[in-house]
N, C-alpha and C positions, 0 to 999 in steps of 0.2 A: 919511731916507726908508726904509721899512721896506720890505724885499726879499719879495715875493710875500705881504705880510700885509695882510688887508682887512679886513670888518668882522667881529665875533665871530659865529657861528654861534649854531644856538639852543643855551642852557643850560638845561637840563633841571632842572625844580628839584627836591632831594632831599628828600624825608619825615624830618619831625625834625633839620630844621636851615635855621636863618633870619639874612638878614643884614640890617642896617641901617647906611645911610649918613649922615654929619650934617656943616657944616661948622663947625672951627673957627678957620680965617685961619690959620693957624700959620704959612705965608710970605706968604700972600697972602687978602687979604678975599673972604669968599663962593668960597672953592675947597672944593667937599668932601672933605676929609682926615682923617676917623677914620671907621674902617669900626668894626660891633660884630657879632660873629656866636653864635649862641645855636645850643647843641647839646642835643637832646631829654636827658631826664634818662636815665640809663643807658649813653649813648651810651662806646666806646670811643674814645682818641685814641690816635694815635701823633705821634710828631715825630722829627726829623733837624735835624743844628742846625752851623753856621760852627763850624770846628779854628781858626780865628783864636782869639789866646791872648789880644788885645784883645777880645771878645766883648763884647759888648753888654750894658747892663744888663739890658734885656727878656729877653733868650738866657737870659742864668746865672737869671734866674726862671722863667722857662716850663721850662727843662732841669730845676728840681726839682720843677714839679706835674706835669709832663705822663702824670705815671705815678698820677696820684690821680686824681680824679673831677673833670673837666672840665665846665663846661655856657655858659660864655663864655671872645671872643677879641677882644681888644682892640687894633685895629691905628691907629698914626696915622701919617703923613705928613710929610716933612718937615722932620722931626728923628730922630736914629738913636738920640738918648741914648745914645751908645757916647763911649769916653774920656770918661767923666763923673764914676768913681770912684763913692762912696760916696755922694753927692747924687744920682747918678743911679740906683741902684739905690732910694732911697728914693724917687725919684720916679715909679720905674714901679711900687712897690709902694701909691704912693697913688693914682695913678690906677686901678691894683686894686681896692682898697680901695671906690674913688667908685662906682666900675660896680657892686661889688658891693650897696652897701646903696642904689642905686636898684633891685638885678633880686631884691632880696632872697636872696642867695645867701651864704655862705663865700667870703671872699677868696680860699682858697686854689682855688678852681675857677675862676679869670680868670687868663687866661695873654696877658700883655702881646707887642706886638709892634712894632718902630719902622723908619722907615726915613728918609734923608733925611741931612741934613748932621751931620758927625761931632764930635763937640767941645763942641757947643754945647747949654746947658741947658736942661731940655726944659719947654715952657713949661705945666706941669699946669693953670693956671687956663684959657686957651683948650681943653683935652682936656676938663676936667671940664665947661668950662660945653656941650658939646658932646654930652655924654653920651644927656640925656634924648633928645633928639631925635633921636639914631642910635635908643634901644629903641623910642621910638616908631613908625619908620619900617620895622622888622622885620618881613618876609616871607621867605618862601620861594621868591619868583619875582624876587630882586632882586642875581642872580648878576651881572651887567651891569653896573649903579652898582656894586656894589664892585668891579669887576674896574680899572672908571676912579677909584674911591676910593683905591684901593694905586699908581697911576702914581708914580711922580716924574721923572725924563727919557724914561721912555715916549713914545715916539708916538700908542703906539694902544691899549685894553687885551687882554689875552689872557686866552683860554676855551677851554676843551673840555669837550666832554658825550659820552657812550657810554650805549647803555643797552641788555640783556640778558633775556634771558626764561629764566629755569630754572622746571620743572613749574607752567607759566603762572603763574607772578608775575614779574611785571616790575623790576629793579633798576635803581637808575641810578647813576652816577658821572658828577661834575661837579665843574671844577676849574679855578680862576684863577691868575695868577703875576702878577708885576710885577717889573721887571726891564729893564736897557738898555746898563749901564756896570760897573764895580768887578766884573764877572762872570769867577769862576773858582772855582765851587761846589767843596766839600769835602766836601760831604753831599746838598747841594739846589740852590737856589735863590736867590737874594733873598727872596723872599717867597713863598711855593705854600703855597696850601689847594683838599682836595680832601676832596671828602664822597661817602658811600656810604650807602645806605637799608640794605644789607645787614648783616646782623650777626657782630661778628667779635670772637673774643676776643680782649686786649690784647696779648699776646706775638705772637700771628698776625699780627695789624694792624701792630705794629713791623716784623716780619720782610719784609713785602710792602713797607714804605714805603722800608725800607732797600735793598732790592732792586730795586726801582722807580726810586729816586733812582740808584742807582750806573751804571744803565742810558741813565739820561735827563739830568736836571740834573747829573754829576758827569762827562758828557760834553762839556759845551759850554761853551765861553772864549770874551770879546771881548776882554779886555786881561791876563788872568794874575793879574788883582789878588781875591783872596779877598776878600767881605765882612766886618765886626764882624758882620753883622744876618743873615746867612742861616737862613732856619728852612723847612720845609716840615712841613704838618702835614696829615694822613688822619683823617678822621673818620667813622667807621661808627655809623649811630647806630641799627639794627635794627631800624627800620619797617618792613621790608619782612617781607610774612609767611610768613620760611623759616625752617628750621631754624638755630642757631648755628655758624658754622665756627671749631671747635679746634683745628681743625688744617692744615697746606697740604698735602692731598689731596683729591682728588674731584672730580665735575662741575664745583659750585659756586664750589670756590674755584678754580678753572680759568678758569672763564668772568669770576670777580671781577679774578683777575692780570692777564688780558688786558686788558679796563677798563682797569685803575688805571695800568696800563703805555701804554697808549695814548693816555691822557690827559696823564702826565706828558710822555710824549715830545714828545705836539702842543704843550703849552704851552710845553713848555722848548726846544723848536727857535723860539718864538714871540721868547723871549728872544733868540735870536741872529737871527732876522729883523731884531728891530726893535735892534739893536746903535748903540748910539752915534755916529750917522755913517753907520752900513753901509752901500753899495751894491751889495757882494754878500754873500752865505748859498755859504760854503763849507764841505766836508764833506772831510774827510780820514781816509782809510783807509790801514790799514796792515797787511797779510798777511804771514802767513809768518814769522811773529817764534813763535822758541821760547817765550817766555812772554806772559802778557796784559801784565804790568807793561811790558814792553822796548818791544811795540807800542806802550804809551799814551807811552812817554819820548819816542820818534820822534813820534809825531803831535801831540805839544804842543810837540817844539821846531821842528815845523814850521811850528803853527800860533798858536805865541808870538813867531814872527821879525818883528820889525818890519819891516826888508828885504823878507820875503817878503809881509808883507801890506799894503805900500806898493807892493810891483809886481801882485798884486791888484786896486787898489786903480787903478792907469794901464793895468790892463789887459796888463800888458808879461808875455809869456812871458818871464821869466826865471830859466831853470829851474837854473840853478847855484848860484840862492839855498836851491832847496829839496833838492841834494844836500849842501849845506855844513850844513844844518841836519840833516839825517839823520846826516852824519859827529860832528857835536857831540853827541848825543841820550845818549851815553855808552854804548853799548851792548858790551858784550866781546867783543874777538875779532871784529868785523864784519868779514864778508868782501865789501867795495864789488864784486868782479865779477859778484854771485850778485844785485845791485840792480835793479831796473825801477822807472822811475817812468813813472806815466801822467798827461795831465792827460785829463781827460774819457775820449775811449775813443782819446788818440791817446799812443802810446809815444813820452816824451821824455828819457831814459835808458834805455839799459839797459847790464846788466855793466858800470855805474859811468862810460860815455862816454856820449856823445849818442848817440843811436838814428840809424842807418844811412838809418832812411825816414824822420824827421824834420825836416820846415820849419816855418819862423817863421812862416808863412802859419797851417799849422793852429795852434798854440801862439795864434798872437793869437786865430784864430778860437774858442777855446772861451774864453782871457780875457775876451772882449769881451762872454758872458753872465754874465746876474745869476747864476744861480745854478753853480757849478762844485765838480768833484772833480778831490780828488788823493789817488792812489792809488798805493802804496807795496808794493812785494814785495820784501819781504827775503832770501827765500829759506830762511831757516833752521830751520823748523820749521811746524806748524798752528793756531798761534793767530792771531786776528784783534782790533781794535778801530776803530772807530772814535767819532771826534770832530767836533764842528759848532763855526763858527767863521767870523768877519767879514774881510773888508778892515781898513785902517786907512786915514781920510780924514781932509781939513782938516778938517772936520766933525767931527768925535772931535778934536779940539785946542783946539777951539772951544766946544764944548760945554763939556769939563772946566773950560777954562780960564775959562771964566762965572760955573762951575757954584755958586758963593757971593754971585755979585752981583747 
C-alpha cells in the first residue's frame, strides 16, 4: 500500500525530448516493458550511477558514453543484466547496436538501462523485437506510460513536473523514477530520468545532477540494500529560447536548481511512499551533530534497525530501540546526556532517559499515523541531515520472498 501516493499529477512534456513505450513479455506477455526515450540532437546529458562494484552491465556502458553525444535511452524491465559477466555486457551492447540502426544513429549515442531480476540472461531477442514499436510510439506527451513502463514492484508510477518563467519564456522540468525495494541509493535511484527544455552545458548539468541526487535520492532507504542498476539521468536538451547556462550563477540557473531539486525530491520521497510493504513514510532527522557525515551514520542506524522499523511497523512506541541505535551509530565521544529524541513534536528522551512528561498514550498516538518523525538532537554542534524511510511489514517478506516466482 503506498503511503499518501495517488495518482501522477500532470507531466508537462519537455521540448526536445520524446518517449516511447512498447511491450516485450520479458516476464510476462503483453506487459509494457521497454521504454525508448529520444533526446533532440545537441541535447546535454548528465548521469549519476550504483558504487555497487557488481554494477551492471548497462551501468559500466552508459558510465562510458554518457559524457559523448547522447540522443537515445534504452530502458527495459524485468531483467537487470547485472552478474552476467561478459555475455551480459555484450548483450546490452547489442541491444545498443539494434535501437541504433532502426533510429539511424551511432551506437555509441544509446545508453542502455535495465532493471528487474539479477542473474539472469537478458533475453535481447524479446528487447529487439520490441524495438520498432517503442520508436514508433514516440512522443512528447507520453511521460505517464513510461513512468508505468520502468515499474517492477511498483504500486503506482511516479512523476513530477515544475515549470518556471524567466524573461517570459517558459522552462519545464519533468521527471519519472521507478523504484520500491533493494533502495539505498549511492548516487540516485533505481531508475530517474529527468528532462529540462533549458540549455545547459555539460559540466554544469553534471554538477546540478550530482547535487540534486545527494540531496534527494542519496537520502532515502527502504531496506540498506544498494542496487547493481542505480542510474539517474538529467537531460537538458535547449529548446527553450534562452540563453546557455555555463555556469551555476544567476537567475536562470537559480530558478533551473529549484526545479531540478523539487522534482528529484518529489519523486524520490515517491520511492519510499511506495516502499515494499510500507504502511508508513517515516522521516528522520537529526540535529546538532558536529559534522553532516555523523548525523547521516545516526539517521541510517536508526532508520536501518529492523527492531526499529518492526515497531513502526505495530505501531508500538518503543523508543529504547531508537536510543540503542543512536548509541551503535559509531559516533566519537557521544555524550548520551546532551541526547533528545522526539517522536512527532512529543519529547520521548531526553539527556539519554525517558522524558519526565512522557506517556505511552502520546508515543502510541503519533505511531498509529501513516506518516511520522523522529527527530534526533545530539547536541554537539550545527549541522543537520535528514533521511526518509519505511516500516518493515509482513508484506516486505513476502514480496522479496516471491519476488522470482
Amino acid at each position: 500500500m503506498a503511503v499518501g501516493l495517488g495518482p501522477l499529477s500532470t507531466l508537462h512534456p519537455v521540448p526536445g525530448f520524446e518517449l516511447g513505450i512498447a511491450s516485450a513479455g520479458i516476464k510476462r506477455p503483453g506487459r509494457k516493458d521497454v521504454v525508448v526515450m529520444r533526446c533532440a540532437e545537441g541535447s546535454s546529458v548528465a548521469g549519476v550511477f550504483t558504487l555497487n562494484a557488481f554494477c551492471a552491465a548497462p551501468v559500466i556502458l552508459a558510465k562510458k558514453r554518457v559524457s559523448g553525444s547522447v540522443r537515445y535511452l534504452l530502458t527495459n524491465t524485468g531483467n537487470a543484466n547485472a552478474g552476467t559477466g561478459e555475455p551480459g555486457l555484450h548483450n546490452a551492447m547489442r541491444t545498443c547496436a539494434s535501437l541504433a540502426r532502426l533510429a539511424g544513429v551511432d551506437e555509441s549515442e544509446v545508453l542502455p538501462f535495465s532493471t528487474g531480476v539479477i542473474g539472469e540472461p537478458l533475453p535481447v531477442e524479446k528487447i529487439e523485437g520490441a524495438l520498432q514499436a517503442a520508436l514508433d510510439n514516440l512522443s512528447e506527451s507520453n511521460w505517464a506510460d513510461a513512468a508505468t513502463g520502468i515499474m517492477t514492484t511498483d504500486t503506482l508510477p511516479k512523476g513530477a513536473s515544475r515549470q518556471f518563467t524567466h524573461e517570459g519564456v517558459t522552462v519545464t522540468v519533468t521527471g519519472i523514477s521507478k523504484g520500491a525495494g533493494m533502495i539505498k541509493p549511492n548516487m540516485a535511484t533505481m531508475l530517474g530520468y529527468i528532462a529540462t527544455d533549458a540549455k545547459v552545458a555539460q559540466g554544469v548539468l553534471q554538477d546540478l545532477l550530482r547535487d540534486a541526487a545527494n540531496k534527494s535520492f542519496n537520502r532515502i532507504t527502504i531496506d540498506g540494500d544498494t542496487s547493481t542498476n542505480d542510474c539517474c539521468m538529467l537531460i537538458a536538451t535547449g529548446k527553450a529560447a534562452l540563453p546557455e547556462i555555463t555556469q551555476a550563477s544567476g537567475a536562470l540557473f537559480a530558478a533551473l536548481k529549484q526545479a531540478v531539486f523539487e522534482v528529484c525530491m518529489e519523486v524520490a520521497q515517491a520511492i519510499v511512499r511506495d516502499g515494499e510493504g510500507a504502511t508508513k513514510f517515516v522521516t528522520v532527522q537529526v540535529n546538532g551533530g558536529a559534522t553532516h557525515q555523523e548525523c547521516l551514520d545516526v539517521g541510517y542506524a536508526v532508520a536501518h534497525s529492523p527492531l526499529i522499523k518492526t515497531a513502526l511497523f505495530a505501531s508500538d512506541p518503543n523508543w529504547g530501540r531508537i536510543l540503542a541505535a543512536v548509541g551503535r551509530a559509531g559516533v566519537a565521544q557521544l555524550d548520551v546526556s546532551k541526547i533528545d529524541v522526539f517522536l512527532g513534536d512529543v519529547c520521548i528522551a531526553s539527556k539519554g532517559c525517558r522524558a519526565a512528561t512522557y506517556t505511552e498514550e502520546q508515543g502510541a498516538a503519533v505511531m498509529a499515523e501513516e506518516e511520522i518523525t523522529i527527530r534526533i538532537e545530539l547536541g554537539r554542534g550545527t549541522c543537520s541531515e535528514t533521511i526518509w524511510t519505511t516500516d518493515l511489514s509482513h508484506e516486505y517478506v513476502k514480496i522479496n520472498a516471491e519476488y522470482r516466482t
